[in-house]
PQR file with spaces between the fields and no chain letter, atoms N, CA, C, O and H, PARSE charges and radii, in Angstrom:
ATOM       1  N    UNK     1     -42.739   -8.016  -18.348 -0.4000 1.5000
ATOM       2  CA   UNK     1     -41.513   -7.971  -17.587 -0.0000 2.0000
ATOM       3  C    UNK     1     -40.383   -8.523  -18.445  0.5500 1.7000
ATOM       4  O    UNK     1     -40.408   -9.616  -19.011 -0.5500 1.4000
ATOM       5  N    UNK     2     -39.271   -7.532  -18.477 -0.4000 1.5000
ATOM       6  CA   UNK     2     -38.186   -8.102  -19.262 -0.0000 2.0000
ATOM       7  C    UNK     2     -37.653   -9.296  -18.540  0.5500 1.7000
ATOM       8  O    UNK     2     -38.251   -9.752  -17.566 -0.5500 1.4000
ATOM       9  H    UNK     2     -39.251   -6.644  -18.016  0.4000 1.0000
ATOM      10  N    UNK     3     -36.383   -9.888  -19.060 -0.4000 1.5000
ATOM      11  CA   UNK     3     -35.660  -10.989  -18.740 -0.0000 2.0000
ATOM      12  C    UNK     3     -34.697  -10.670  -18.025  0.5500 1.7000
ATOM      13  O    UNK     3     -34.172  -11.615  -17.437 -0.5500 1.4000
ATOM      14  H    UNK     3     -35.897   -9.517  -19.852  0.4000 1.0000
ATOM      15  N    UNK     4     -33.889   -8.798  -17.707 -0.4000 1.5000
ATOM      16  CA   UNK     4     -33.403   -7.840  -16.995 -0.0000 2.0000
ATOM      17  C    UNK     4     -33.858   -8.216  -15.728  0.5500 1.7000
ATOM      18  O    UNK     4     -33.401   -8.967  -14.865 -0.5500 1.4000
ATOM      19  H    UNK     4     -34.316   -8.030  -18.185  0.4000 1.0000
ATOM      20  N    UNK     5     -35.191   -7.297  -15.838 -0.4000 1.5000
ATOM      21  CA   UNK     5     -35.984   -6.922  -14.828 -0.0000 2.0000
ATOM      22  C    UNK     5     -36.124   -8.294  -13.679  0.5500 1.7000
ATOM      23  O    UNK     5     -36.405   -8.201  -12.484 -0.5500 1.4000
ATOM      24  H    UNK     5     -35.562   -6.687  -16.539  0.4000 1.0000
ATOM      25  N    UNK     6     -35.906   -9.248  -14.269 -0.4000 1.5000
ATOM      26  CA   UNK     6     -36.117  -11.044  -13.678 -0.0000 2.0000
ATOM      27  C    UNK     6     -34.967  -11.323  -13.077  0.5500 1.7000
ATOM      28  O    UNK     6     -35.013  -11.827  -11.955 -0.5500 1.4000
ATOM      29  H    UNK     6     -35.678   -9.324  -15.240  0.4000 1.0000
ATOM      30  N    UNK     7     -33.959  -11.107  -13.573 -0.4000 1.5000
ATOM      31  CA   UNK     7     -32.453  -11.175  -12.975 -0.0000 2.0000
ATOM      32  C    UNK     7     -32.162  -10.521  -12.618  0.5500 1.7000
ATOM      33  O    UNK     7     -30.959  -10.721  -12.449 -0.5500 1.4000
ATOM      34  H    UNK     7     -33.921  -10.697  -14.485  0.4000 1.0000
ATOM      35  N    UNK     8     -32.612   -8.985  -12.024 -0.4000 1.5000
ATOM      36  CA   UNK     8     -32.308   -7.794  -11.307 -0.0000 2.0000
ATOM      37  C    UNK     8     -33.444   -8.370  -10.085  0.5500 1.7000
ATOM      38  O    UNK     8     -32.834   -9.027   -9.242 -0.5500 1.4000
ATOM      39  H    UNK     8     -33.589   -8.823  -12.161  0.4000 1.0000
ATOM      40  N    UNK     9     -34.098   -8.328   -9.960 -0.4000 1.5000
ATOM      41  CA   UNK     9     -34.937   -9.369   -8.657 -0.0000 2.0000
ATOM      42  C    UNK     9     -34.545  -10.062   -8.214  0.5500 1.7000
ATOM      43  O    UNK     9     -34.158   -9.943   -7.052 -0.5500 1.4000
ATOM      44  H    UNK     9     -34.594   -7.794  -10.645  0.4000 1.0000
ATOM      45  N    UNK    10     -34.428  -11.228   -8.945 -0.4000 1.5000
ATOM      46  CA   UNK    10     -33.670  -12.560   -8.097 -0.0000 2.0000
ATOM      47  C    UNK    10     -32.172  -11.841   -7.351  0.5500 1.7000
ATOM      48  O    UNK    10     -31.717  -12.114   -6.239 -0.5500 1.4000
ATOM      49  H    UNK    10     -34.742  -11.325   -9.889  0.4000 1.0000
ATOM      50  N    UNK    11     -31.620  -10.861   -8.366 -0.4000 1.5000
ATOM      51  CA   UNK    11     -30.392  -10.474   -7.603 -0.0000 2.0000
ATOM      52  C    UNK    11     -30.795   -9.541   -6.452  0.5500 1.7000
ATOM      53  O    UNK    11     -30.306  -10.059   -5.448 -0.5500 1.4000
ATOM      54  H    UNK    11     -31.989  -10.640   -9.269  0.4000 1.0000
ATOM      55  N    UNK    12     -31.421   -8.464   -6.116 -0.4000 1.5000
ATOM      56  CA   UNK    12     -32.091   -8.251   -4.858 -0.0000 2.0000
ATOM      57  C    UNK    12     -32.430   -8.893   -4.288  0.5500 1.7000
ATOM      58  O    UNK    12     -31.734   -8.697   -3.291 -0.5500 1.4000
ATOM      59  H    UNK    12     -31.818   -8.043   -6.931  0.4000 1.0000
ATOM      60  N    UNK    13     -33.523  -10.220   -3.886 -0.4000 1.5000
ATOM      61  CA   UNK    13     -34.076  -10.421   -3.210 -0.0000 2.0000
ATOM      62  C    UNK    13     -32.900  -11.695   -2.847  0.5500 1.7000
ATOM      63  O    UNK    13     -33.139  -12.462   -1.915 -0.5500 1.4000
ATOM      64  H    UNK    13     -34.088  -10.378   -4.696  0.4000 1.0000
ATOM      65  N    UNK    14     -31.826  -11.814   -3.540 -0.4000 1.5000
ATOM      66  CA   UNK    14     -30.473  -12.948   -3.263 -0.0000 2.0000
ATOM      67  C    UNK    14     -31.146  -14.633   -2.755  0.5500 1.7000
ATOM      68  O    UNK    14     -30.914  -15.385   -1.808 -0.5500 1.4000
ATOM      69  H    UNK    14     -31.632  -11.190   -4.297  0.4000 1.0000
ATOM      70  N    UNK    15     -31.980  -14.678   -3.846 -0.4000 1.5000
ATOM      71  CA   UNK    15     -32.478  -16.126   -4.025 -0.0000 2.0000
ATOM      72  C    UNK    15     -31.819  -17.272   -3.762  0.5500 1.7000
ATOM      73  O    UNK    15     -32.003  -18.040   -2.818 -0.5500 1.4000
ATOM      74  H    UNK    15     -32.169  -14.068   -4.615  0.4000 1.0000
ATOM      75  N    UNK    16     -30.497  -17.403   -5.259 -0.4000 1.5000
ATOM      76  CA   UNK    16     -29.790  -18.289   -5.243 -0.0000 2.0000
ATOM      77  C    UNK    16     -28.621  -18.396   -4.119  0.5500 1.7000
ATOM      78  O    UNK    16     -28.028  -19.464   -4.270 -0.5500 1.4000
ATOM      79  H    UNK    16     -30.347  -16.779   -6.026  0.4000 1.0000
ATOM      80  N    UNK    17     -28.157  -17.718   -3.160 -0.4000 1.5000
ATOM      81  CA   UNK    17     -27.507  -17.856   -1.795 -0.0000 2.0000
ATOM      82  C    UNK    17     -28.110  -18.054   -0.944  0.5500 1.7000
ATOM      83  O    UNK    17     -27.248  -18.211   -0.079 -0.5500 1.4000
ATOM      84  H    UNK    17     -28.639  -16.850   -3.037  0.4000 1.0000
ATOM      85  N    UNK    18     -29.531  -18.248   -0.223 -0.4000 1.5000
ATOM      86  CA   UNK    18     -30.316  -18.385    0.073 -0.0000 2.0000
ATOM      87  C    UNK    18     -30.995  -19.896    0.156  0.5500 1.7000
ATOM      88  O    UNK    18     -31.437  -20.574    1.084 -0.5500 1.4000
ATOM      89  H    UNK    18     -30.231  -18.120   -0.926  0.4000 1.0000
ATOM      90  N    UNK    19     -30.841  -20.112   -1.450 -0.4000 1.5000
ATOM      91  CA   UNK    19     -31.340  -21.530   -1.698 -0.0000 2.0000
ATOM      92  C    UNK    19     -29.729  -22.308   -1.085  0.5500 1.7000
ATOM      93  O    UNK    19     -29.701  -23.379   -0.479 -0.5500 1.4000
ATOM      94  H    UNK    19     -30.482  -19.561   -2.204  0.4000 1.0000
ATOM      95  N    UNK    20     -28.884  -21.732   -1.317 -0.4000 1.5000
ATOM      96  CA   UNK    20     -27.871  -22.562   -1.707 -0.0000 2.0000
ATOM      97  C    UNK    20     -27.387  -22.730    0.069  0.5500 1.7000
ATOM      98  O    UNK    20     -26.786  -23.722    0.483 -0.5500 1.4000
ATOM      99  H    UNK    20     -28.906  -20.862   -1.810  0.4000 1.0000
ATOM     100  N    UNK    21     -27.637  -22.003    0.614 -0.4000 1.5000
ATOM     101  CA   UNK    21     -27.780  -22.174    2.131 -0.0000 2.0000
ATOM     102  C    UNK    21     -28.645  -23.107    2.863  0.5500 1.7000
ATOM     103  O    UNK    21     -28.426  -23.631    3.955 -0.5500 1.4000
ATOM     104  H    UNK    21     -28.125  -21.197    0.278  0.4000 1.0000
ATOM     105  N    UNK    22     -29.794  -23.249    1.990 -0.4000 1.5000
ATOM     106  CA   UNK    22     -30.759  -24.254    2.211 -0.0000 2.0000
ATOM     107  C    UNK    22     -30.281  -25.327    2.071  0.5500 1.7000
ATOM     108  O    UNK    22     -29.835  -25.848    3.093 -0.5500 1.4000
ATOM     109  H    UNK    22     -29.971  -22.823    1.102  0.4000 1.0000
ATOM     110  N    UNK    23     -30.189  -25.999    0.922 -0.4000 1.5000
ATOM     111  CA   UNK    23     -29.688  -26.911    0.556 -0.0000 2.0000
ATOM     112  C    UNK    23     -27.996  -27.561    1.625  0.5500 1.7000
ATOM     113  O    UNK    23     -27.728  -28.700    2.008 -0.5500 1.4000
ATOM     114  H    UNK    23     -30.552  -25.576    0.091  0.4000 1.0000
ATOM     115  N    UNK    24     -27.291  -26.390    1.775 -0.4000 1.5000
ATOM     116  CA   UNK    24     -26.494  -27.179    2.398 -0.0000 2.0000
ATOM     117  C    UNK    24     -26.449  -27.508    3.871  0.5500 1.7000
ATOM     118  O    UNK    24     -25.641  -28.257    4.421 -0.5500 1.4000
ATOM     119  H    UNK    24     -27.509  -25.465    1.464  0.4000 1.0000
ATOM     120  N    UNK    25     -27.521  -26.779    4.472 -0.4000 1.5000
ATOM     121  CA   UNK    25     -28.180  -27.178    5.655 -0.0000 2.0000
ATOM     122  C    UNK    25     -28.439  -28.527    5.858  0.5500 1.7000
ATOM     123  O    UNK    25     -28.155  -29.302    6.772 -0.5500 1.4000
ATOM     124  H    UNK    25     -28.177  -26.171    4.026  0.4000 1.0000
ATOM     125  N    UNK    26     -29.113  -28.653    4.682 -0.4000 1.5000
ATOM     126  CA   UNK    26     -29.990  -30.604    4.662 -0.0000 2.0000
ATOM     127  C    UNK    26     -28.932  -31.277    4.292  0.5500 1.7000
ATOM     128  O    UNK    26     -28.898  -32.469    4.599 -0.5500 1.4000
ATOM     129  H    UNK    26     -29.343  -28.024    3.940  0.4000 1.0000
ATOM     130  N    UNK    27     -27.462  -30.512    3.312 -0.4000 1.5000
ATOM     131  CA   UNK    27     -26.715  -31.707    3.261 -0.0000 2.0000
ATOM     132  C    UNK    27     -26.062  -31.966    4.453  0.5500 1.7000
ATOM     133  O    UNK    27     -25.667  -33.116    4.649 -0.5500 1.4000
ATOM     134  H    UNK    27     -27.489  -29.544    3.062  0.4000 1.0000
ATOM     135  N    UNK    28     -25.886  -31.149    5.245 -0.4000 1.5000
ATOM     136  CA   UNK    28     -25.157  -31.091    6.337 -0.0000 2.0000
ATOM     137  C    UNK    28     -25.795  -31.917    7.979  0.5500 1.7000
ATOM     138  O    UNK    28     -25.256  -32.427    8.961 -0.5500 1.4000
ATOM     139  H    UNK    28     -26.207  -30.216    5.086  0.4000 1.0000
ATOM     140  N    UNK    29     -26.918  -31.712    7.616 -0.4000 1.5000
ATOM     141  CA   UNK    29     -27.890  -32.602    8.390 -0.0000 2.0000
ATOM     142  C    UNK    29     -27.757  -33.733    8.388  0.5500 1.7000
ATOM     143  O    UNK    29     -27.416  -34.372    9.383 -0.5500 1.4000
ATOM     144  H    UNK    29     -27.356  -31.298    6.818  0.4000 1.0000
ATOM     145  N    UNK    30     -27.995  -34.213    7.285 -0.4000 1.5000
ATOM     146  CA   UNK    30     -27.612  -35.559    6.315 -0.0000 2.0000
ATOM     147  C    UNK    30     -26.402  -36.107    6.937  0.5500 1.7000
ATOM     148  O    UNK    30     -26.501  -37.129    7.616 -0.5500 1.4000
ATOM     149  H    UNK    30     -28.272  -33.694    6.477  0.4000 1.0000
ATOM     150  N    UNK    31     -25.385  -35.589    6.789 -0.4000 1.5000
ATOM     151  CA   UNK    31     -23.887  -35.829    7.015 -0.0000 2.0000
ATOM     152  C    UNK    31     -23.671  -36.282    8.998  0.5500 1.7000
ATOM     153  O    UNK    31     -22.832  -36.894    9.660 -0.5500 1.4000
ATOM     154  H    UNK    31     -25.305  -34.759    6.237  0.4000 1.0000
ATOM     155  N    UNK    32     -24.821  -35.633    9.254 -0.4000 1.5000
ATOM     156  CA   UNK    32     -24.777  -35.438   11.035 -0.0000 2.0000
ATOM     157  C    UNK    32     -25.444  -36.876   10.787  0.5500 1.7000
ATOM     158  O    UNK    32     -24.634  -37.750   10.478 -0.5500 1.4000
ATOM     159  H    UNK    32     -25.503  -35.136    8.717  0.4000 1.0000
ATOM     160  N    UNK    33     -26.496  -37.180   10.855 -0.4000 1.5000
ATOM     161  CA   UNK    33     -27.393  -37.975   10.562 -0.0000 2.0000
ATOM     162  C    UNK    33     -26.249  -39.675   10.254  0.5500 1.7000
ATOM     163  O    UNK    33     -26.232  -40.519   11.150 -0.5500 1.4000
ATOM     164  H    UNK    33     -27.154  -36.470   11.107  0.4000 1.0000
ATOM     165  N    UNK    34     -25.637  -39.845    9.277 -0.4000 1.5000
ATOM     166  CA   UNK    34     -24.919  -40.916    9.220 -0.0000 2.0000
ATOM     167  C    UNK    34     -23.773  -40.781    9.547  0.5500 1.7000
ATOM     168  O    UNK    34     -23.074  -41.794    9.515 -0.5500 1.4000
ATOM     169  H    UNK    34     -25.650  -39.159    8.549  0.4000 1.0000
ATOM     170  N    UNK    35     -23.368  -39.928    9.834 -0.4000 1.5000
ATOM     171  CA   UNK    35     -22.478  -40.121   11.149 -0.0000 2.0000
ATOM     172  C    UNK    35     -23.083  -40.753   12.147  0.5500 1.7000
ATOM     173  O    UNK    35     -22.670  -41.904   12.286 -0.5500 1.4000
ATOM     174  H    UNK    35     -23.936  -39.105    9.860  0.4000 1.0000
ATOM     175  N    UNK    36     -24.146  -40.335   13.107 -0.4000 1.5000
ATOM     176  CA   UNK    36     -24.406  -40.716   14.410 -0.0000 2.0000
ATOM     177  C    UNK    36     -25.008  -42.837   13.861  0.5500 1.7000
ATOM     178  O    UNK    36     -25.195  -43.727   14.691 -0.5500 1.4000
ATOM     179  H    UNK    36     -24.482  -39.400   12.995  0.4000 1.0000
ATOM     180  N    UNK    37     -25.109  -42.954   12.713 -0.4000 1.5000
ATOM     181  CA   UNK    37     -25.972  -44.306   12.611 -0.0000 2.0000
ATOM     182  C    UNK    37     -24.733  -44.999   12.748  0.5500 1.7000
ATOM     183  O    UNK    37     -24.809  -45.941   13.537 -0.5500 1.4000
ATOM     184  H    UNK    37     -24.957  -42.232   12.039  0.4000 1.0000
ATOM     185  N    UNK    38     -23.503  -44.807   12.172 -0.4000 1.5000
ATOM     186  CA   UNK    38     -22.216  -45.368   12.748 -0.0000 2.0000
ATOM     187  C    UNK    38     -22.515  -45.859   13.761  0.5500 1.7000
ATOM     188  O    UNK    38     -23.250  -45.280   14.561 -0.5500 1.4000
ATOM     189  H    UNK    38     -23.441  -44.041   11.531  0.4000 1.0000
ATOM     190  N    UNK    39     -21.739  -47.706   14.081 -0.4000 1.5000
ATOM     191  CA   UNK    39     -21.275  -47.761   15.410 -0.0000 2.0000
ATOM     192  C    UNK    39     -20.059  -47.707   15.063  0.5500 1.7000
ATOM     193  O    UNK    39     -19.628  -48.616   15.771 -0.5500 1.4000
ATOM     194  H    UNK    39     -21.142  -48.176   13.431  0.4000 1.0000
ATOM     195  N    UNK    40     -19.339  -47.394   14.607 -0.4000 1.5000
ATOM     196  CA   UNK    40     -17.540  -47.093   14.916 -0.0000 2.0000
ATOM     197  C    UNK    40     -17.195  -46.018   13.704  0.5500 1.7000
ATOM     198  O    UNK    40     -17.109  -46.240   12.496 -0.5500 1.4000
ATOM     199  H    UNK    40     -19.690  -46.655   14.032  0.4000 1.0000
ATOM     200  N    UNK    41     -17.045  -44.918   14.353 -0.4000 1.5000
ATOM     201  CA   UNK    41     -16.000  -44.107   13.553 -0.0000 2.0000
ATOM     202  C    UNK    41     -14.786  -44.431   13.095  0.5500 1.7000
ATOM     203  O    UNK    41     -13.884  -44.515   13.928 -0.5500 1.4000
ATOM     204  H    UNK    41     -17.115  -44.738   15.334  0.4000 1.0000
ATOM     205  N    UNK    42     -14.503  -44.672   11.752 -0.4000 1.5000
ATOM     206  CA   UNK    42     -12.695  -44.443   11.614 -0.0000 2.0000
ATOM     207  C    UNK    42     -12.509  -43.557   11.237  0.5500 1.7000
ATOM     208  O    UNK    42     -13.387  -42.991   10.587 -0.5500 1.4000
ATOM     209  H    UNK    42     -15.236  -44.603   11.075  0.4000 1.0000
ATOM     210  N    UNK    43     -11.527  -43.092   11.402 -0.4000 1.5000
ATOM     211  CA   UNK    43     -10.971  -41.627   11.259 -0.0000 2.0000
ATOM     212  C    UNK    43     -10.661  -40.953   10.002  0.5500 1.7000
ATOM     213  O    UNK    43     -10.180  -39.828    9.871 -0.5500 1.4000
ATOM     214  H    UNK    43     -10.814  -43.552   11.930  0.4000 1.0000
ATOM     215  N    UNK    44     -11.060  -41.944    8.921 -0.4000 1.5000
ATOM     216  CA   UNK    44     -11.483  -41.228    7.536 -0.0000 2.0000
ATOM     217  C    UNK    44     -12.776  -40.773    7.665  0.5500 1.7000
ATOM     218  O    UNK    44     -13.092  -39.815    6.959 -0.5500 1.4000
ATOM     219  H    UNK    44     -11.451  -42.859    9.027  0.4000 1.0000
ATOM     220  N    UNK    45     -13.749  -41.336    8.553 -0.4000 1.5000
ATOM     221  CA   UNK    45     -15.297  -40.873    8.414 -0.0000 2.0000
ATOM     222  C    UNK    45     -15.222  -39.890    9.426  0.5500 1.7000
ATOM     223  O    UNK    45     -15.904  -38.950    9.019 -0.5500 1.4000
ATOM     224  H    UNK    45     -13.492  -42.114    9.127  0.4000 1.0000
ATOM     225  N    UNK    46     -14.810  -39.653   10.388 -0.4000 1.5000
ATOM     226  CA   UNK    46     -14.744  -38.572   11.549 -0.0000 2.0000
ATOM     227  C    UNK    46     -14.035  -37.484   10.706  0.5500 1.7000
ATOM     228  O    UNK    46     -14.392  -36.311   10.809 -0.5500 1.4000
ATOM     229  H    UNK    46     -14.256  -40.416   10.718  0.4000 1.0000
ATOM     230  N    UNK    47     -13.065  -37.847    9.900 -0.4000 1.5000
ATOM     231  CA   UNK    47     -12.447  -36.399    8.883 -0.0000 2.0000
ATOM     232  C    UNK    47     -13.264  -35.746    7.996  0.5500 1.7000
ATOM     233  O    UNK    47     -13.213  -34.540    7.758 -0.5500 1.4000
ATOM     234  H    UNK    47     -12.775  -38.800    9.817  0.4000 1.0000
ATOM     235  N    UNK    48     -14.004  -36.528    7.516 -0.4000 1.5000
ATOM     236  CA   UNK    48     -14.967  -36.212    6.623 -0.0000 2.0000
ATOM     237  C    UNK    48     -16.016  -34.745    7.668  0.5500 1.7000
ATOM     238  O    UNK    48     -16.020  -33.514    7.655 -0.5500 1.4000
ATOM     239  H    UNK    48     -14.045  -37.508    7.710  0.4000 1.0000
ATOM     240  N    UNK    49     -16.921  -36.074    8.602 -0.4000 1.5000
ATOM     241  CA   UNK    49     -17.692  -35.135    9.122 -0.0000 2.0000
ATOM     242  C    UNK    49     -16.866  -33.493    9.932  0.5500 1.7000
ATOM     243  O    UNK    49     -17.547  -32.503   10.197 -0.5500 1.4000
ATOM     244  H    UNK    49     -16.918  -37.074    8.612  0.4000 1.0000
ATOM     245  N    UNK    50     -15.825  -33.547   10.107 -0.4000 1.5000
ATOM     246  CA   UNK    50     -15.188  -32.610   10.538 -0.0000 2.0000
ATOM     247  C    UNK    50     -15.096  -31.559    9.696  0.5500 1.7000
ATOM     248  O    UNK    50     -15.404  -30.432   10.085 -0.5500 1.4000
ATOM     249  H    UNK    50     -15.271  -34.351    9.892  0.4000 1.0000
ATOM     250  N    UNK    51     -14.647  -31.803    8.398 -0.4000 1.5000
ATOM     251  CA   UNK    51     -14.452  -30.486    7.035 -0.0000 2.0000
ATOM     252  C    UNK    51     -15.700  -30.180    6.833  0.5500 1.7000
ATOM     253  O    UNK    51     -16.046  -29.037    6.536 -0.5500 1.4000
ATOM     254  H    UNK    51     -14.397  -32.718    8.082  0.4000 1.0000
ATOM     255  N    UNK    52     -16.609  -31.276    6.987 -0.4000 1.5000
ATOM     256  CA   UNK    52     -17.979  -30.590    6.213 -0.0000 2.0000
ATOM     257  C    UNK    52     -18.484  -29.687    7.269  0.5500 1.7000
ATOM     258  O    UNK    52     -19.146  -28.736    6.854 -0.5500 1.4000
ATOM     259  H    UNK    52     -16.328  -32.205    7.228  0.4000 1.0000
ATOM     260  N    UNK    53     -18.285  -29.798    8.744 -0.4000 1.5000
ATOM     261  CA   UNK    53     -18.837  -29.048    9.835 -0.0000 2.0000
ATOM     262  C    UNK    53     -18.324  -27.828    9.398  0.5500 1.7000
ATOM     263  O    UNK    53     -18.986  -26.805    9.223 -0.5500 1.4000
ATOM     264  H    UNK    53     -17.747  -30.571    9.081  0.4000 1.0000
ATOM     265  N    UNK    54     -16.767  -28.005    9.177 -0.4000 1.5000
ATOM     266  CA   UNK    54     -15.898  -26.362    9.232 -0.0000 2.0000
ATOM     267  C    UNK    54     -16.284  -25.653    7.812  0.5500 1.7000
ATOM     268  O    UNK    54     -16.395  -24.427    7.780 -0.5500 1.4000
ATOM     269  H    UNK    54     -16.229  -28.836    9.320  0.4000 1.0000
ATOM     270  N    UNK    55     -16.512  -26.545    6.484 -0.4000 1.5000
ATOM     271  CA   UNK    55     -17.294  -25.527    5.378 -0.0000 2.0000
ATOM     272  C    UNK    55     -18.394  -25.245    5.870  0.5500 1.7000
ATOM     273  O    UNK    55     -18.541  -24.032    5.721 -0.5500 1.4000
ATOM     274  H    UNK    55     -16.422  -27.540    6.510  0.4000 1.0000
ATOM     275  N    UNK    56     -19.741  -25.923    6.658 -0.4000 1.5000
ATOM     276  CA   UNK    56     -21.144  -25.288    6.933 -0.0000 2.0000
ATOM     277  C    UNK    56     -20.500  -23.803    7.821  0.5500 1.7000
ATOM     278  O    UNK    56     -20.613  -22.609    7.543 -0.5500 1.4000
ATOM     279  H    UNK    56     -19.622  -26.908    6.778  0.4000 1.0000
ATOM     280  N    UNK    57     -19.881  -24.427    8.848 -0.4000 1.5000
ATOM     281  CA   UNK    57     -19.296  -23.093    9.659 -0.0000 2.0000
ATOM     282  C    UNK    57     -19.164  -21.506    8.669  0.5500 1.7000
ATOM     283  O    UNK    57     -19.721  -20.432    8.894 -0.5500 1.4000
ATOM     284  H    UNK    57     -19.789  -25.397    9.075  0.4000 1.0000
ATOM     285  N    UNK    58     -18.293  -21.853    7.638 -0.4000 1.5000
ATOM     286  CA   UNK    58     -17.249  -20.714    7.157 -0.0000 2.0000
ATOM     287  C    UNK    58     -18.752  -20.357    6.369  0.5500 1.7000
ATOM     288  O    UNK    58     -19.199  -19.220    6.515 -0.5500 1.4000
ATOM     289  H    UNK    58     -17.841  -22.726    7.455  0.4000 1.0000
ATOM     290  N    UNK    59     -19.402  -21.205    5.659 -0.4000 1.5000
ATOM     291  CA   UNK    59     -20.059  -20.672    4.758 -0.0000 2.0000
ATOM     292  C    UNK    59     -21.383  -19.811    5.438  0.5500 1.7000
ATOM     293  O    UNK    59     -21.964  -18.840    4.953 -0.5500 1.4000
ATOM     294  H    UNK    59     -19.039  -22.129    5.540  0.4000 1.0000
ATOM     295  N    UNK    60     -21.656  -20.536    6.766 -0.4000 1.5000
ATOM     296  CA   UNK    60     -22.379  -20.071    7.120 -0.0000 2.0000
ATOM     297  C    UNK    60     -22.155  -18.373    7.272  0.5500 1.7000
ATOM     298  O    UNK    60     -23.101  -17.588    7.214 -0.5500 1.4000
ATOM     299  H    UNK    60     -21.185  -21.325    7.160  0.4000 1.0000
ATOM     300  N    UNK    61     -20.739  -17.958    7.476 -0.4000 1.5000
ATOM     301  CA   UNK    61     -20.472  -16.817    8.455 -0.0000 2.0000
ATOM     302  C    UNK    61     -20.323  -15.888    7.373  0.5500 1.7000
ATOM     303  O    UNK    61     -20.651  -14.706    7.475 -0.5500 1.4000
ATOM     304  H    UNK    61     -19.971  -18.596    7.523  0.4000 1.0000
ATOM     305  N    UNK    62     -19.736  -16.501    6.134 -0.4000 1.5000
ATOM     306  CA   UNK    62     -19.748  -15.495    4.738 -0.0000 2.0000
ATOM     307  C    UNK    62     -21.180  -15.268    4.512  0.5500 1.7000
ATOM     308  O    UNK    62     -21.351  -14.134    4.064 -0.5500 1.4000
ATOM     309  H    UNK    62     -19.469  -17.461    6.052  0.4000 1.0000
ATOM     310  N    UNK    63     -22.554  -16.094    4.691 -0.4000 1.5000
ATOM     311  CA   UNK    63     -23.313  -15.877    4.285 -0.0000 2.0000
ATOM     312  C    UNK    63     -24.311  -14.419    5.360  0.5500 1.7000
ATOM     313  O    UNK    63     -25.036  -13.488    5.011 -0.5500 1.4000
ATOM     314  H    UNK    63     -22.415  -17.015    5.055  0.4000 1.0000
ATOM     315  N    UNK    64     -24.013  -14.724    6.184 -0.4000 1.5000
ATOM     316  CA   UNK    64     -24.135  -14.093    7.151 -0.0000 2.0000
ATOM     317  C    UNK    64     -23.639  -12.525    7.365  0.5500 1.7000
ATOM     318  O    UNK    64     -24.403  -11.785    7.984 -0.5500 1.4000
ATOM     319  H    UNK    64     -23.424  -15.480    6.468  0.4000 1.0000
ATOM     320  N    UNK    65     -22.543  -12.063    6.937 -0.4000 1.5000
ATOM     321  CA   UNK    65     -22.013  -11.078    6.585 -0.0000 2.0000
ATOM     322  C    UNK    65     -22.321  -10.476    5.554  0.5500 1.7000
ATOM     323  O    UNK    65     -22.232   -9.252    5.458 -0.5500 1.4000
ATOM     324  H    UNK    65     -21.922  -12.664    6.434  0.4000 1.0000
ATOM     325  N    UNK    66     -22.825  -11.420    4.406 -0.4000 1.5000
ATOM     326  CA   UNK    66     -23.052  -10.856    3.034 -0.0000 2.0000
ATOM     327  C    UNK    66     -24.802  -10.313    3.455  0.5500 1.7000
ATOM     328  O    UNK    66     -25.064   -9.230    2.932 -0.5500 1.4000
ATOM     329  H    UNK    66     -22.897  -12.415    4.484  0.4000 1.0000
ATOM     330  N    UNK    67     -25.581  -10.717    4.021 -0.4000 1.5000
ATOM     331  CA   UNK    67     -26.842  -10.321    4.437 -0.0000 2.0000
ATOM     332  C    UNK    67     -27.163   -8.848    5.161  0.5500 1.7000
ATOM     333  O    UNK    67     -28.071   -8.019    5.098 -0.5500 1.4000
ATOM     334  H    UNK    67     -25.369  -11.597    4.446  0.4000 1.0000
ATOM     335  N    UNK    68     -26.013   -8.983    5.820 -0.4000 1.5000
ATOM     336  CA   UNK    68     -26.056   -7.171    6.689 -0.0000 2.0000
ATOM     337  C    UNK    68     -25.602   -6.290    5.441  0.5500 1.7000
ATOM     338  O    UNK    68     -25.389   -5.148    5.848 -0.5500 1.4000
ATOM     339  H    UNK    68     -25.275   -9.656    5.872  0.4000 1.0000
ATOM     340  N    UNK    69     -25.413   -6.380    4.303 -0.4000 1.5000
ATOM     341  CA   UNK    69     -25.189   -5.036    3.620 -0.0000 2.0000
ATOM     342  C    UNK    69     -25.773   -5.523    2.103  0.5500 1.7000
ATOM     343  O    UNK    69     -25.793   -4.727    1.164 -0.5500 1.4000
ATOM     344  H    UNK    69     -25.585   -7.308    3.972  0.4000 1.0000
């Protein structure tokens, strides 16, 4: 098997978006996770968890779109 043929696979079977969806699942988990161990939000840490919700969101929905075709 060429080194082509290896990177024409991984690009079909869309591995690395996939992984990279994975991964930001658990970071995003993570992020839920110490948030809730907080007893007091300040509103630099509530901003935080807020952007990271709205990138899992967006990324989720690009990823999602990119899968139907």
């Amino acid at each position: 098997m060429s080194v082509e043929s290896i990177a024409q696979k991984m690009l079909d079977l869309k591995i690395l978006p996939r992984f990279m969806m994975v991964v930001m699942t658990l970071v995003y988990i993570r992020v839920i996770e110490w948030g809730i161990s907080l007893e007091d939000l300040s509103t630099q840490q509530s901003a935080m968890i807020s952007v990271v919700s709205g990138s899992m969101t967006g990324s989720l929905a690009v990823w999602l779109q990119s899968e139907k075709g």
